[in-house]
C-alpha positions in Angstrom: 122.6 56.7 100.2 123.2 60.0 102.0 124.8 60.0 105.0 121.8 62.0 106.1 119.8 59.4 105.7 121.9 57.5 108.4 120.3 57.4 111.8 122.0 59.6 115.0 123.3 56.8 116.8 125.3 55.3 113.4 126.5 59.3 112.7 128.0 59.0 116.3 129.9 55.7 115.5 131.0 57.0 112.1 133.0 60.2 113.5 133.9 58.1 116.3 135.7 55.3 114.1 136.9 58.2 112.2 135.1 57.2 109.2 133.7 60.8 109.1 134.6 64.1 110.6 132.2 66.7 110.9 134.1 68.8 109.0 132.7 66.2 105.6 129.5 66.4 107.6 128.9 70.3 106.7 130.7 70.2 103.7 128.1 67.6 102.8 124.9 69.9 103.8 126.3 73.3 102.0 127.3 71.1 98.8 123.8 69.7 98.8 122.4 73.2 99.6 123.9 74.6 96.7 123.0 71.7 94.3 119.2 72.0 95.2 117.8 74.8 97.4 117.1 77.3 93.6 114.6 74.9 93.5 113.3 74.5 97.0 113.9 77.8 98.3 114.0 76.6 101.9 117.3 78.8 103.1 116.7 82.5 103.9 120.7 83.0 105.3 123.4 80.7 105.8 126.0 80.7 108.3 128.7 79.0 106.2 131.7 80.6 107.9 130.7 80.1 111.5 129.2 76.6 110.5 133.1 75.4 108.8 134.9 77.1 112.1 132.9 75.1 114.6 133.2 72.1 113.0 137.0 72.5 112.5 136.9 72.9 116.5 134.5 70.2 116.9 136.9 67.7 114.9 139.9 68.8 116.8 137.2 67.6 120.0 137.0 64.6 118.8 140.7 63.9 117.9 141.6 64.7 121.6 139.0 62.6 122.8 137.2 65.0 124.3 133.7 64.5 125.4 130.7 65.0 123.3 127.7 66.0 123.1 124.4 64.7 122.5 124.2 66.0 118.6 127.8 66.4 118.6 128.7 67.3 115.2 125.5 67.4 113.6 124.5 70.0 111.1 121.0 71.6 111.9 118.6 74.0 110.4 116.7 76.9 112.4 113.6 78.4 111.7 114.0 82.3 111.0 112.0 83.5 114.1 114.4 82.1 116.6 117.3 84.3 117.1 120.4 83.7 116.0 122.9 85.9 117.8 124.8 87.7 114.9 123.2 85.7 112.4 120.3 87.5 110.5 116.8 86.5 111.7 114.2 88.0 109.6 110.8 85.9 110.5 110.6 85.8 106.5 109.7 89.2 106.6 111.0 92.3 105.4 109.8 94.3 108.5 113.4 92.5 109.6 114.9 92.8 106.7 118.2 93.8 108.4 117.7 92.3 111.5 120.8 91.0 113.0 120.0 89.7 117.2 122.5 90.2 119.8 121.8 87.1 121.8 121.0 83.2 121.5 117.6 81.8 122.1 117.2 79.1 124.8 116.8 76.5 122.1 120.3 77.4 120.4 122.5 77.9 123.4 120.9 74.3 123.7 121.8 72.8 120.8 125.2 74.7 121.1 125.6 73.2 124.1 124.7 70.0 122.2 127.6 70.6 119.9 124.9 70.8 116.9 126.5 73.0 113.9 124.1 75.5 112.6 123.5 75.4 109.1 121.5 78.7 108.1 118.1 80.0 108.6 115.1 78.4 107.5 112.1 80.2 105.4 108.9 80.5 106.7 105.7 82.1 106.3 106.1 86.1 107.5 105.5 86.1 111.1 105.1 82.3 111.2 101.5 83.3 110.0 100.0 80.7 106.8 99.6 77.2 105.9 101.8 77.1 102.8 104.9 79.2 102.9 103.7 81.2 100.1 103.9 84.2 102.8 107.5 84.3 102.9 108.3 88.1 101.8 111.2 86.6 100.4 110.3 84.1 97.8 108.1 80.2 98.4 109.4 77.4 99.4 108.8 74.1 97.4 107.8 70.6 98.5 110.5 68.5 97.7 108.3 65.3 96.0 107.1 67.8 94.3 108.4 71.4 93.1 104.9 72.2 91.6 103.4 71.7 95.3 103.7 73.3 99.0 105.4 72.1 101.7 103.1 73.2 104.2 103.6 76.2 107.0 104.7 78.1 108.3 107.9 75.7 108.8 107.5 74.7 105.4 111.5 75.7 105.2 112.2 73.6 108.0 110.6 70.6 106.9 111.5 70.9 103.4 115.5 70.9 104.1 115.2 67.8 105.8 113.2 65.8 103.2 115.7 67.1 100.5 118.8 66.2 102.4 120.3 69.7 103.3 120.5 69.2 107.0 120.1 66.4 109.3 117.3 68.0 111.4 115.6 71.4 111.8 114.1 73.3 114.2 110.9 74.7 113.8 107.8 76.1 116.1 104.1 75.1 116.0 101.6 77.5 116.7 98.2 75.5 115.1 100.1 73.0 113.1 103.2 74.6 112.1 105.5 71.7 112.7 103.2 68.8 112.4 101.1 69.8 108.5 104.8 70.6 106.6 106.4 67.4 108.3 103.3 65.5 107.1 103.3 67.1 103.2 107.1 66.4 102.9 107.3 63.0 104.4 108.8 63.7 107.6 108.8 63.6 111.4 107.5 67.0 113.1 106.8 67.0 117.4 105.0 69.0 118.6 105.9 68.9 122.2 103.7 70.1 125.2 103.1 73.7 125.9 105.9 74.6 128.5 108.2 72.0 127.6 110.7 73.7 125.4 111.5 77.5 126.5 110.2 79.7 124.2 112.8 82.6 125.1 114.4 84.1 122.0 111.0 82.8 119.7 109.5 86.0 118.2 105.8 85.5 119.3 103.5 84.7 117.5 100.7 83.9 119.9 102.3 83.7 123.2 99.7 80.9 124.2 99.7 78.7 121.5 103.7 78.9 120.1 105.6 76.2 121.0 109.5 75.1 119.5 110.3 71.2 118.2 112.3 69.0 116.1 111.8 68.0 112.5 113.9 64.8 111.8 114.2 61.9 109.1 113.0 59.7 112.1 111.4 58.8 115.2 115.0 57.8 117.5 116.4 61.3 115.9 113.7 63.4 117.0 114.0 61.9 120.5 117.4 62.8 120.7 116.6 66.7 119.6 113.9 67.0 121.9 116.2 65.5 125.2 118.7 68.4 124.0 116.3 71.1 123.9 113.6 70.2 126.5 113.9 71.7 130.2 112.8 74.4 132.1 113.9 78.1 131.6 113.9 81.0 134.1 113.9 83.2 131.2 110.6 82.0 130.2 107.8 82.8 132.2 105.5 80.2 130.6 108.3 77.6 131.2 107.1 74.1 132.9 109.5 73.6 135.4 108.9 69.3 135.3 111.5 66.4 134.9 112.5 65.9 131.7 113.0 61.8 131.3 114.8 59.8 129.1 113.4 59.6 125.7 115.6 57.5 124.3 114.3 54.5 126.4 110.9 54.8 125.8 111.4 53.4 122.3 111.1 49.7 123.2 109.2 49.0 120.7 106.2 47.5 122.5 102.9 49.4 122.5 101.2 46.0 123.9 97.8 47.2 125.9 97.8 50.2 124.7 94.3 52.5 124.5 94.0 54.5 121.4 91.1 56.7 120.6 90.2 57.8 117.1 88.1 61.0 116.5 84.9 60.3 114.3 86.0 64.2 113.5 89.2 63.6 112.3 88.3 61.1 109.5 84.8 61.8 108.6 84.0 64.6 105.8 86.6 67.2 104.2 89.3 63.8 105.0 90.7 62.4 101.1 89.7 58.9 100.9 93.1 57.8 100.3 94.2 60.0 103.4 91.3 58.3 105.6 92.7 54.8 104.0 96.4 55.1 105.0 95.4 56.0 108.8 93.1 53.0 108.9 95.8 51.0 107.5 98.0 52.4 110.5 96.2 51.6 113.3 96.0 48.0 111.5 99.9 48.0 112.2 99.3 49.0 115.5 96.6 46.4 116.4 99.3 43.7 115.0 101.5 45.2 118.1 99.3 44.8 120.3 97.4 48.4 120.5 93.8 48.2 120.5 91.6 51.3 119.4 88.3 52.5 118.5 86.3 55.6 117.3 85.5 58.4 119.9 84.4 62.0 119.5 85.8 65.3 120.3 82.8 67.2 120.3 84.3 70.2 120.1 86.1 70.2 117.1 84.1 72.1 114.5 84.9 75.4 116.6 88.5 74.9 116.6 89.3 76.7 113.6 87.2 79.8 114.4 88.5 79.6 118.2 92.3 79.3 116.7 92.0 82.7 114.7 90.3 84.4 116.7 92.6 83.8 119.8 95.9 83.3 117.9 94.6 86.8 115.4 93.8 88.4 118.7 97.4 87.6 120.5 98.8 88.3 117.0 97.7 91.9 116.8 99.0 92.4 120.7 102.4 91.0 120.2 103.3 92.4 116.7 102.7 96.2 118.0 106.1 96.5 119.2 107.3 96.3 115.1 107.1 100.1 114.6 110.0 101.3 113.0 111.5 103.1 116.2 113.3 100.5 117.9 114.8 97.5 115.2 113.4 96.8 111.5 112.8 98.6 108.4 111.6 102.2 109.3 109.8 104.8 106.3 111.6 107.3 104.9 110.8 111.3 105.4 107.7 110.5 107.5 105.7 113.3 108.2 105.5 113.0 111.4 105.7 110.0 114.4 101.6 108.9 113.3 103.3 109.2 110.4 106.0 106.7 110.9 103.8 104.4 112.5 101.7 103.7 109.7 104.1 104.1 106.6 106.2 101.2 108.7 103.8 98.8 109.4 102.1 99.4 106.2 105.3 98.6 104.0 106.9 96.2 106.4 104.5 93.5 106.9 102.5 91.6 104.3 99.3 90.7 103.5 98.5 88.0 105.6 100.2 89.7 108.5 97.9 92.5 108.4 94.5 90.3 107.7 95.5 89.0 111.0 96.5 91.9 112.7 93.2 93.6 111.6 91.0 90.5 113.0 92.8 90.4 116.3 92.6 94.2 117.2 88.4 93.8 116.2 88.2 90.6 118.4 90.1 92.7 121.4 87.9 96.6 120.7 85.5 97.7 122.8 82.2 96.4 122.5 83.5 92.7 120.7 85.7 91.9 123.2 83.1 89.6 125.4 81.6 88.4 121.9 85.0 87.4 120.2 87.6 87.0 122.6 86.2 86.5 125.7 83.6 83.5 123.8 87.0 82.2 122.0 88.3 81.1 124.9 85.5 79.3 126.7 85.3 77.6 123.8 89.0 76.7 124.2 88.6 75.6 127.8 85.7 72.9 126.0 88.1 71.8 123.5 90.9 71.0 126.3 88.0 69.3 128.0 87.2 67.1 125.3 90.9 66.3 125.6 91.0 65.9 129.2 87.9 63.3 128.9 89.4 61.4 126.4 92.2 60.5 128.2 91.2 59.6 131.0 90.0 56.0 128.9 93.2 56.3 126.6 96.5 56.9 126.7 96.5 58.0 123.0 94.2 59.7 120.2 95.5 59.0 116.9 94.2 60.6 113.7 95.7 61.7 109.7 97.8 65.1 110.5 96.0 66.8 107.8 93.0 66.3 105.6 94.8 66.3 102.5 98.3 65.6 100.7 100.0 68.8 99.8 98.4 70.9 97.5 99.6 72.8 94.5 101.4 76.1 95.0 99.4 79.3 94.1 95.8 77.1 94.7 94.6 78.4 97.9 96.8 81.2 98.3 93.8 84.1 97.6 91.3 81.6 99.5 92.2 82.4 103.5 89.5 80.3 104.6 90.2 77.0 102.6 93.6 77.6 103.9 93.0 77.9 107.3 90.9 74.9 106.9 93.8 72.5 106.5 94.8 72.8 109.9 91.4 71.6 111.3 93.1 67.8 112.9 96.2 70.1 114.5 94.4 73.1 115.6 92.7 71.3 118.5 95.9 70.1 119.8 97.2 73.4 119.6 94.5 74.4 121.9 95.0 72.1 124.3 98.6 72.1 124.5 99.2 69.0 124.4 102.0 67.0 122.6 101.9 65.4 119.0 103.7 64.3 116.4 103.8 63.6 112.6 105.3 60.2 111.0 104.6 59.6 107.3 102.3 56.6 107.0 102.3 55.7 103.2 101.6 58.0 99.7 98.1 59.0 98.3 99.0 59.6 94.9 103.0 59.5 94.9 102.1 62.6 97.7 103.0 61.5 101.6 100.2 61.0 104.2 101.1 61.6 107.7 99.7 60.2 111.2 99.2 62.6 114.0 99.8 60.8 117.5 98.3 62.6 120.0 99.3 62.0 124.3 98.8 63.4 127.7 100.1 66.3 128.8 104.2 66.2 129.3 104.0 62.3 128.1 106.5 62.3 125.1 107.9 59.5 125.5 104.4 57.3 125.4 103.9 59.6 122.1 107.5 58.3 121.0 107.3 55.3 121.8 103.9 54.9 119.5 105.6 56.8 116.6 108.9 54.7 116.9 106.8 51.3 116.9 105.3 51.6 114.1 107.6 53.4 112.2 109.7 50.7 112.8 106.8 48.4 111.8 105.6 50.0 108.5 109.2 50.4 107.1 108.1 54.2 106.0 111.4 55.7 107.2 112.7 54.2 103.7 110.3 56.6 101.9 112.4 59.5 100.0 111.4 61.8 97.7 112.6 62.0 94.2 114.5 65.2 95.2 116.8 63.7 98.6 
């Protein structure tokens, strides 16, 4: 057993007793870094001399009996679009090849503040844009159960170093999924919290509307802790919720008695595996055991999610990713002609292919002439979708459905199918557009492949979401799952 696989609160009492020091803690994650990231590919750079000098200062901390921190001594993973001030942040792409950030996001003078060691950081697909991490400039990351398949996107780095054992959580962001579908396919626990929650200052946008920053952890309790670290309102952030962030970590009682959970006809009727649609209905079994009662509902809306996503997140896309044009930071063309010149040459070498499919949708949806029949329709039809939400709720405090259709699939088998890609993120998207909070706990195998269960609350009420996901996961015994790679 690893002592990654330990929970936060037994970490805490190891280094206290002295059993530990964190200085064995990040020994442990580079030594199992080494021994299998050739194969997973989930580390783009690692910060190995500033990760052993902070835990040497964190162990002399503890020897003083100094106070600690909330992930005192934990070593943690970042995904490569949140800045890392003097370590490398490329958002997988070579457009950032040699980009090296002079400041901290909010999230990472968090966790610093936390006394979390950062690891390295995490692959992704380029511009936190795909389904797959097969979009990474820099080379694909593999699913941990199984090298042959994905681990989902774009945090598949994220979520993969967790499953394998290389750090004890990550961070990643979630723009339509991007937390929640690689937790799922690797047999983890992604949140997705609510829009506003967790400062986005220092995440290189995606879509400025949708992106949001969370935890990936081995467990429930764990991801509670992260997300009381990194939660909280930020000045910086002008799409920052300035709320009360409560304790997390005593909302997992345990008890979900009287609990109201709705189940979208949408999310388990056709394009859902069998097996996926089994373990789900398995889950809300557990859940009736504790208590929970539930039954099917519609979210009416849902079969324009996908085509309201794109076109709003394509559309934000191609606004945000102007500023990349080789005159401030990046890669810039050599000998160009002329400043046109440099422009294009940039862009054209710098960013990949996906990239610029979306780029090139966005700037159509936002042109003269398609702006009221793209954009403008894109998000009315978002405003239905929240409703749907909105309704929902109002008769239960929970909608609960699989996080995606299917178990991973294999590497290379939708990568030249866009559409069937995009398609997989049909039970996240919706959330994504509402902004509310979700989260991903493994739920059982279909086919020696994890399934995971999306948990879906009211705005701003983790803890009811946690609480759920900690229930049962305590229930169902799936935290014991591992992959043959961990």
């Amino acid at each position: 057993m690893s002592v990654f696989d330990l929970r936060l609160s037994e970490l805490h009492n190891r280094l206290q007793n002295k059993q530990l020091s964190v200085t064995e803690l990040v020994d442990h994650s580079f030594k199992r870094i080494a021994e299998t990231d050739g194969e997973i590919g989930a580390f783009l750079t690692l910060n190995e001399e500033g990760a052993r000098k902070e835990a040497q200062a964190l162990d002399a901390r503890l020897a003083e009996g100094g106070e600690r921190g909330l992930l005192f001594g934990v070593p943690a993973g970042v995904k490569d679009n949140i800045v890392t001030e003097g370590l490398r942040t490329t958002c997988g792409s070579k457009f950032l090849d040699n980009h090296d950030p002079i400041y901290d996001a909010t999230v990472v003078s968090k966790l610093r503040s936390a006394q979390s060691v950062t690891i390295g950081k995490l692959n992704m697909d380029e511009f936190a844009m795909g389904g797959s991490n097969e979009n990474s400039a820099y080379r694909a990351v593999r699913n941990p159960w199984n090298l042959e398949r994905v681990p989902g996107g774009s945090s598949g780095g994220s979520a993969a170093s967790v499953a394998a054992g290389q750090v004890y959580f990550s961070l990643g962001s979630d723009t339509g999924g991007s937390i929640r579908q690689p937790a799922a396919y690797c047999g983890v626990v992604g949140l997705k919290p609510t829009y506003g929650l967790v400062s986005r200052f220092g995440l290189v946008a995606f879509a400025s509307s949708l992106d949001q920053i969370g935890p990936i952890t081995k467990n429930v309790e764990d991801s509670a802790y992260v997300l009381q670290a990194i939660a909280g309102h930020d000045h910086r952030d002008s799409t920052s919720a300035n709320v009360d962030v409560p304790d997390y970590l005593s909302a997992l009682t345990g008890d979900v008695k009287g609990l109201r959970i709705g189940v979208p006809k949408e999310y388990i009727g056709q394009g859902v595996d069998p097996q996926v649609k089994e373990r789900v209905l398995e889950a809300l079994k557990v859940f009736e055991s504790l208590g929970a009662a539930w039954e099917e509902i519609s979210l009416p809306h849902t079969e324009y999610a996908v085509a309201t996503y794109y076109l709003l997140a394509s559309s934000e896309a191609s606004s945000n990713l102007a500023r990349f044009d080789g005159v401030r930071y990046g890669v810039r063309a050599d000998n160009p002609a002329n400043l046109l010149d440099l422009y294009r040459r940039s862009r054209s070498e710098g960013f990949g292919p996906e990239v610029k499919r979306r780029i090139m949708l966005g700037t159509y949806a936002l042109s003269s002439g398609y702006y009221d029949a793209y954009y403008k329709k894109a998000q009315q039809v978002r405003t239905l979708i929240k409703r749907d939400f909105d309704q929902a709720f109002e008769q239960y405090d929970l909608i609960i459905g699989p996080t995606a259709p299917t178990t991973a699939f294999k590497l290379g088998e939708q990568v030249n199918d866009p559409l069937t890609m995009y398609l997989n993120d049909i039970c996240t998207i919706p959330v994504s557009l509402a902004g509310v909070p979700a989260i991903s706990v493994p739920c059982g195998l279909a086919e020696g492949l994890p399934v995971g269960l999306q948990i879906i609350g009211k705005p701003f009420d983790e803890s009811t979401v946690l609480r759920a996901a900690h229930a049962f996961e305590s229930q169902a015994g799936f935290r014991d799952l591992r992959p043959a790679l961990s």
